[in-house]
C-alpha positions in Angstrom: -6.1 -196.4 49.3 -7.6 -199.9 49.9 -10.7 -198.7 51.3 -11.1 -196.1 48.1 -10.7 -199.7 46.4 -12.8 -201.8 48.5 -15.7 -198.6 47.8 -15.5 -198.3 44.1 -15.3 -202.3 43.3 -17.8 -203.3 46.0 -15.5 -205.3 47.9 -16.9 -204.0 51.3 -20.8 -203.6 52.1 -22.2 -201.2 54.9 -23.6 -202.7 58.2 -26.1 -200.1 58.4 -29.7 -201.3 57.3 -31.0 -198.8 54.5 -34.0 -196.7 54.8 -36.9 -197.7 52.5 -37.4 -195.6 49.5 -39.9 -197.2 47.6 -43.6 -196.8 47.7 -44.8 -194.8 50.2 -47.6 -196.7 50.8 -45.9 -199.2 52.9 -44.3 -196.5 54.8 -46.5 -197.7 57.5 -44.6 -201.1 57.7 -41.3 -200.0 57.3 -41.1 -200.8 61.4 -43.5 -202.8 63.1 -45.5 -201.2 65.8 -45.0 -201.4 69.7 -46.7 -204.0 71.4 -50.0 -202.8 73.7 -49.4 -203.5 77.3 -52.9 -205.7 78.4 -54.1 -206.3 82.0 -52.0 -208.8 83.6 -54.6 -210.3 86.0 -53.9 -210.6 89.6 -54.1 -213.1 91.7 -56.3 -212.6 94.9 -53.9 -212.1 97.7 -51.4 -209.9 96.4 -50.0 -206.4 97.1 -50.2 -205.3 93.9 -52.8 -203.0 92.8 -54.5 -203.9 89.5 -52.9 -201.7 86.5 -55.8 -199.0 85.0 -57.2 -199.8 81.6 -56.6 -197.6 78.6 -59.1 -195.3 77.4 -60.6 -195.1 73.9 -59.4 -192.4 72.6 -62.5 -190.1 71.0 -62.9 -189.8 67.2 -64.5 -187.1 65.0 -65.9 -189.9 63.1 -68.2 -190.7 65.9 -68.9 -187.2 67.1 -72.1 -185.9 64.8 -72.1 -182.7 66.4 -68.9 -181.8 65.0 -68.9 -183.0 61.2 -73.0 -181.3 60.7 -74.6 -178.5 62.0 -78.2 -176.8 62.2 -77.8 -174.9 58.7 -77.2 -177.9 57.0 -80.9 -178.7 57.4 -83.2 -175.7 56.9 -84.8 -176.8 53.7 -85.9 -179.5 55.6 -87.1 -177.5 58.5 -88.9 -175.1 56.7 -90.6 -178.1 54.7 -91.8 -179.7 58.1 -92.8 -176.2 59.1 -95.4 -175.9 56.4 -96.5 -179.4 56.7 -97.4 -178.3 59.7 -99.2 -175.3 59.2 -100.8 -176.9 56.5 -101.9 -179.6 58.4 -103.5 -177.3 60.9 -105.0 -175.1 58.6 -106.9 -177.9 57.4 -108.1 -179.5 60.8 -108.7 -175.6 62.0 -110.7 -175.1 58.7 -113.0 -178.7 58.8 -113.9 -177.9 62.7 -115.5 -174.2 61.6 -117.3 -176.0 58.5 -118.6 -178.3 61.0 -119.5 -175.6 63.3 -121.3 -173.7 60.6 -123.0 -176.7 59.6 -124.2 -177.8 63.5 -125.1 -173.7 64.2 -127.8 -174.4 60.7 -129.4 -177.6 62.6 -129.9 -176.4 65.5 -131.6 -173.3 64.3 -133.7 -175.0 62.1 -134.0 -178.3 63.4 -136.9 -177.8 65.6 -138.5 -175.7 62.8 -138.3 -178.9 60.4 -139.1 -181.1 63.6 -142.5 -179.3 63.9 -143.3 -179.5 60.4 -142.3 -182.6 59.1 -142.6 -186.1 61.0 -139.4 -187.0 60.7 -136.1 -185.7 59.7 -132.7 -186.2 59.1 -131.0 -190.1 58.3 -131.7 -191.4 61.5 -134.6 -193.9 62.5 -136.5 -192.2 65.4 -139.1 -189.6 64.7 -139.0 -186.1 65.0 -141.3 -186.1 67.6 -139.0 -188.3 69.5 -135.5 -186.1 68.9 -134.2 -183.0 70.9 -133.2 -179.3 69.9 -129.2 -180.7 70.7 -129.4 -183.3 67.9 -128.0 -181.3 65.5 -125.9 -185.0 64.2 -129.1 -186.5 63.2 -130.8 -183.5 61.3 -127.5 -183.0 59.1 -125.3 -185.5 57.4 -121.8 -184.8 56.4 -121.2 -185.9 52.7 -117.9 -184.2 52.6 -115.5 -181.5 54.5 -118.1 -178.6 52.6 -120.9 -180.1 51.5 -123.9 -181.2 54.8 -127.0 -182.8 53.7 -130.5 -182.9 55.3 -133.9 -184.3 54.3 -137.2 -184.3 55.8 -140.4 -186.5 55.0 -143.7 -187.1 56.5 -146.0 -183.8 55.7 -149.5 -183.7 53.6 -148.8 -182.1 50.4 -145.4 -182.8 51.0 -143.2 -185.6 49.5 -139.6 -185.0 50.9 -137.7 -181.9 51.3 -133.2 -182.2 50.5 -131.6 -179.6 51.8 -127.7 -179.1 51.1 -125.4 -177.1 53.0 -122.4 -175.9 50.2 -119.7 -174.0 52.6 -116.7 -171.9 51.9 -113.3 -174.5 51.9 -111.9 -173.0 54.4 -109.3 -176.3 55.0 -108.1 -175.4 51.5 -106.9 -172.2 51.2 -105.1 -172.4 47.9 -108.5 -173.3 46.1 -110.8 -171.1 47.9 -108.1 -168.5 46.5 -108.4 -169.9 43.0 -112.0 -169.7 43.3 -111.9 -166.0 44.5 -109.5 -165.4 41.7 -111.8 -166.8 39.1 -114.8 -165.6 39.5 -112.9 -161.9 39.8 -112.3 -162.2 36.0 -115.4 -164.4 34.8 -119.2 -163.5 36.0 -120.1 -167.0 35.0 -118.4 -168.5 38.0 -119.9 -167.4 41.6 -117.2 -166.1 44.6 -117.0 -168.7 47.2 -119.5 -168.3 50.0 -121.4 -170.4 52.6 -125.2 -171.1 51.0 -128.0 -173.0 51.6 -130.3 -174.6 48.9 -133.3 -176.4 50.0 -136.1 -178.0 47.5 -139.2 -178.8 48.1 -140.9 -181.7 46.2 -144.7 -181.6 46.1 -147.1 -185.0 46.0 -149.3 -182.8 43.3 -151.5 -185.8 43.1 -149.4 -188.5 43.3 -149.4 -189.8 46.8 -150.0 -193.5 45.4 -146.7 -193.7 43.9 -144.6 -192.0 46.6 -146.1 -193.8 50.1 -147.0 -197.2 50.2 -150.4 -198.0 50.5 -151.9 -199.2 54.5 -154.4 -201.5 54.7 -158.2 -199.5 55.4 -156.9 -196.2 54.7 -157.8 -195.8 51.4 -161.4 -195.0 52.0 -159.7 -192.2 54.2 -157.6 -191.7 51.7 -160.1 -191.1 48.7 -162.1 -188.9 51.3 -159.2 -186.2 51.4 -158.5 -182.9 49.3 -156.9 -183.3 46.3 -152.7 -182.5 46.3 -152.4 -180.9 42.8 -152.5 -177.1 41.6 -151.7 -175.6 38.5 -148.4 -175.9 36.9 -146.7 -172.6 36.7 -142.9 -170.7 37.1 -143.0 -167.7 39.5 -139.9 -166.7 41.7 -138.7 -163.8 43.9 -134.8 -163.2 43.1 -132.8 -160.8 44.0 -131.6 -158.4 41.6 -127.5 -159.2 41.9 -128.4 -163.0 40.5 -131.6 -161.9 38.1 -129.3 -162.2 34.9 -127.2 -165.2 35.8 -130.1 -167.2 36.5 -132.5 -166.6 33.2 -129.1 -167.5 32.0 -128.6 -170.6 33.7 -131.8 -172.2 33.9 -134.3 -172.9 31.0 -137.4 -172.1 33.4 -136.9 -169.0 34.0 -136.2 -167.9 30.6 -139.8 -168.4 29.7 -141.0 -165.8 32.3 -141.7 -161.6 32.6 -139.4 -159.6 35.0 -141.0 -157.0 36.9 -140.4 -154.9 40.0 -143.3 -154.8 42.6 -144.3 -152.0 44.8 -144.8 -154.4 47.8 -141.7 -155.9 47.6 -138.4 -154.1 48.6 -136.5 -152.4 46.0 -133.7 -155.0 45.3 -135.7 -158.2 44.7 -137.7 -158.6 41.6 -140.5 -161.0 40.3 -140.1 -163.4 37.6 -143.5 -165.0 36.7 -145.7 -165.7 33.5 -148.6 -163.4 34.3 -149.5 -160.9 36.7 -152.5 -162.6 38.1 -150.6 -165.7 39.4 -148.3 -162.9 41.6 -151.1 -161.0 42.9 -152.2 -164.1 44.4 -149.1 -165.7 45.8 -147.2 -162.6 46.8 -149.1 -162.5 50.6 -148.5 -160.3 53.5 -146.3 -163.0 55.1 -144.4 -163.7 52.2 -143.5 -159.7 51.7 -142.2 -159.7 55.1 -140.3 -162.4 55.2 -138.0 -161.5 52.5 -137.9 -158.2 53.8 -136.8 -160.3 57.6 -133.7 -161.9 55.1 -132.2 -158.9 53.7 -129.4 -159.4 51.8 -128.8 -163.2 52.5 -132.0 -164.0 50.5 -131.3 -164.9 46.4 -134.6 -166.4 45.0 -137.6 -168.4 46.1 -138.8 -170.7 43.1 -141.7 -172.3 41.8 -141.5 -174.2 38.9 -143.2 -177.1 36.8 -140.2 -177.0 34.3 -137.2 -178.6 33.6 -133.9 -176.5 35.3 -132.2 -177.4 31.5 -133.6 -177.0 28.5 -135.5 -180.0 27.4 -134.5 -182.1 24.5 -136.9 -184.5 23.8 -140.4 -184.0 24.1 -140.5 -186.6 27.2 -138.3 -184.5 28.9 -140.4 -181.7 28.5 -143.9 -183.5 29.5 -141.9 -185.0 32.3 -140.8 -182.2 34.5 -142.8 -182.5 38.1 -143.3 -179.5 40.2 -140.5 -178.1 42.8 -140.0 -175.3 44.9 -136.4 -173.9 45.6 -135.2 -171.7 48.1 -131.8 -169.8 48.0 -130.0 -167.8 50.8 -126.1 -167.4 52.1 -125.2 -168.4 55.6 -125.0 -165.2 58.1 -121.6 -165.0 59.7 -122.5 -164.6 63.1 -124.8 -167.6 63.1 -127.7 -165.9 63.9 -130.9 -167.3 62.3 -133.6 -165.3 63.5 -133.9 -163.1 60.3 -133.9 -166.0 58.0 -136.2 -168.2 59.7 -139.7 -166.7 58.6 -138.4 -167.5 55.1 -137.8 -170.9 55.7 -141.3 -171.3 57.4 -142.5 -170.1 54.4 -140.9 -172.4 52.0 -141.9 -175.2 53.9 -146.0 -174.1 53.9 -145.9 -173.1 50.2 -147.6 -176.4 48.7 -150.1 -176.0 51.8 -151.4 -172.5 50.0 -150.5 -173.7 46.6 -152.8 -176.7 47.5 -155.5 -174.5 49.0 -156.1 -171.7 47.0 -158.8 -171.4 43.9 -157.8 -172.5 41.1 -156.7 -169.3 38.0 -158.7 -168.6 35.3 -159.1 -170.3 32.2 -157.7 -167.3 30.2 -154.4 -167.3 32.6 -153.4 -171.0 32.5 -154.4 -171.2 28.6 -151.7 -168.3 28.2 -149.6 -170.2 30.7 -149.6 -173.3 28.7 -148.9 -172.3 25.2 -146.3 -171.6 26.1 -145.4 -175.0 27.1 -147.4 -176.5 23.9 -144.7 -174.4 21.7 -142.1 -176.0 23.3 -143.3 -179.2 22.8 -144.3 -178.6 19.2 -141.2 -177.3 18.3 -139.4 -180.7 20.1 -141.7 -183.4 18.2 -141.4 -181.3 15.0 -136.8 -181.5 15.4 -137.7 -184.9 16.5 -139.5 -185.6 13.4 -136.7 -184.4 11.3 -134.1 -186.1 13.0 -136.0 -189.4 12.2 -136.5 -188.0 9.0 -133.4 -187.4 8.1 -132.4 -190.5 9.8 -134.0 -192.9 7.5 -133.0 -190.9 4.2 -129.2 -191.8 5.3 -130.8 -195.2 5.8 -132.1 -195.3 2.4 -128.8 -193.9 0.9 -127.2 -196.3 2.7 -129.3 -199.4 1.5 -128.8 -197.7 -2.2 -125.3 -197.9 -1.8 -124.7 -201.3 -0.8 -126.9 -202.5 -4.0 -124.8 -200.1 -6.3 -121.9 -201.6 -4.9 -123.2 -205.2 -5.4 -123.8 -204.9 -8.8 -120.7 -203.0 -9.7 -118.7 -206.0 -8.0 -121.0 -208.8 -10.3 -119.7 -207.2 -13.7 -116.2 -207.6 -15.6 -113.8 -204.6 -16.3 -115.4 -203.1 -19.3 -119.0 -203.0 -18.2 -118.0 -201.3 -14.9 -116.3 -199.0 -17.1 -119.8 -198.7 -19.1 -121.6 -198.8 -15.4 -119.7 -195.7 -14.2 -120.4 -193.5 -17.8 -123.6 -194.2 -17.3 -123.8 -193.1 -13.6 -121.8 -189.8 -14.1 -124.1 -189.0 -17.4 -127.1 -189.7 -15.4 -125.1 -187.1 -12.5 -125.0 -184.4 -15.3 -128.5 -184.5 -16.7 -129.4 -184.2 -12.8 -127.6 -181.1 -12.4 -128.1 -179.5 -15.4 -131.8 -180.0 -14.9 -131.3 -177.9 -11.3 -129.6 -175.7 -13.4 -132.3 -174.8 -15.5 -135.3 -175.0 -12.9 -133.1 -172.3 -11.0 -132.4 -170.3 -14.0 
């Protein structure tokens, strides 16, 4: 019965220690932890063996290969992957532009090397290069476009040639390109082509190479470098409509087939006579030796745009221009007579007789026309240039004097003016009527 007492009145207390039942956070201190046995070192000397040390015990923290995995990381895989091909694709690509470009110079290297004294950007002659250096005939101006020039020829200024090849290190655009010019005609298919043009001296030898001290008594002794201006070309039939399109000289010439010519090129000239006397033997054959590659030979003593001023009409200078597409297999030997003849053209043009009166006086009225027509829109533009001048001037003046007067004689100033406006129109009125 005292005990029961003792319970309900607290008189006695438990000796037991009571579990805590609080937070459960600091359930982790509720006892405090065991102490780690460390190595007791050993003096030297004794029987006792060393005690082994405790191994770390492995966490998953540390282990990578068991919190990731493989899958985790095939976006980035696949994105490295087409780096990659990418990346080859576009050194793959450059090398066969480069190869294209080097299989051109060394075809036709030795070719510009025997006609021209020297060629290509670097400082020796071309009497003094090999066949092998293709480097020096052809400069690189980007990963599709190759340059080369040659100088150093009578009746011959320069001659640029430019290399414009298929960008095969850029697929994507050389698709886009395909793609485009599948649903517009204006815009050619990609395709490896070569565009050389030739620039005549026609006369003007004094302003191209400096003069050498006692050469111009040799100089003065020499045949003359001009002919008569003209636009003839040979052009293949597939690019006969896009080019009258695109370039303002050929617009101003006849299209007609010739019988000595093979049945898918055309000529485009301003009279018959100057074709029977240019289209030679040689000439005829070589375009038959091209085939297909060939697209136009050009002669031309006009502007590739249509001029707009008369000084850009009067200021044109003859040019020829030769057109063909790359073979595929690198082989040159077809296109080669071709490109001899391009580069002799001012040679005959140079030597032959001069046309008849009748020919070049129909040859250049057309030209005169043109240039008529440009001084008379010139004249009207100037015309009409100094009117707004004048209307100009008149307004300033009006507005002057309407500034000088008070409220009620601008009032009387503007009547005036818009009485003055009706008279004027009724007066049209009546001249019409």
């Amino acid at each position: 019965m005292a005990n029961v007492l003792n319970g309900l009145f607290g008189g006695a207390k438990s000796s037991e220690t009571p579990l805590p039942s609080g937070d459960s956070d600091f359930a982790d201190f509720a006892e405090a932890p065991d102490p780690v046995p460390t190595d007791t070192p050993t003096p030297m000397g004794s029987g006792a063996a060393p005690a082994a040390a405790t191994p770390a015990l492995a966490s998953k923290w540390y282990e990578v290969h068991k919190r990731h995995t493989m899958d985790e990381f095939k976006v980035e895989g696949m994105i490295i992957g087409v780096c990659v091909v990418l990346f080859l694709v576009h050194l793959v690509g450059a090398r066969l532009n480069r190869n294209r470009a080097k299989a051109w110079a060394k075809a036709n290297g030795p070719l510009l090397r025997r006609e021209f004294a020297s060629v290509g950007f670097s400082d020796r002659p071309a009497a003094d290069s090999t066949a092998d250096d293709a480097d020096e005939v052809l400069k690189e101006k980007s990963l599709f476009q190759f340059a080369s020039y040659a100088t150093g020829r009578q009746n011959v200024a320069f001659v640029d040639v430019d290399l414009r090849l298929v960008k095969r290190f850029n697929p994507m655009a050389t698709l886009s390109e395909m793609v485009l010019s599948f649903f517009w005609e204006t815009m050619a298919a990609p395709q490896d082509v070569m565009d050389a043009v030739l620039y005549p001296f026609d006369g003007k030898e004094s302003l191209t190479v400096p003069a050498v001290p006692g050469t111009h008594e040799l100089r003065g002794k020499e045949a003359k470098s001009t002919f008569d201006g003209f636009v003839w070309a040979i052009v293949s039939k597939e690019r006969m409509r896009e080019l009258r399109d695109e370039r303002y000289d050929l617009s101003i010439t006849f299209t007609k087939d010739n019988s000595k010519l093979p049945n898918w090129v055309s000529v485009m000239s301003e009279n018959a006579e100057i074709t029977e006397q240019l289209l030679t033997p040689e000439l005829v054959k070589a375009v038959e030796a091209a085939g297909d590659a060939f697209e136009y030979l050009i002669i031309s003593d006009q502007p590739m745009e249509k001029p707009r001023t008369v000084e850009e009409a009067t200021a044109a200078r003859k040019r020829i221009f030769l057109r063909y597409t790359l073979p595929s297999n690198n082989d040159y030997t077809p296109l080669m007579p071709i490109f001899e003849e391009f580069t002799r053209l001012a040679d005959r043009l140079v030597a032959q007789p001069k046309f008849r009166a009748e020919v070049m006086r129909k040859v250049n009225k057309v030209r005169d026309d043109m240039t008529a027509q440009l001084r008379k829109e010139a004249e009207a533009r100037e015309a009409e240039e100094r009117t707004q001048e004048r209307e100009k001037a008149k307004k300033a003046k009006r507005d002057q004097e309407l500034a000088a007067l008070d409220a009620k004689q601008q009032k009387k100033y503007l009547e005036k003016e818009r009485e003055k406006e009706q008279r004027r129109m009724a007066k049209k009125q009546t001249i019409r009527g």
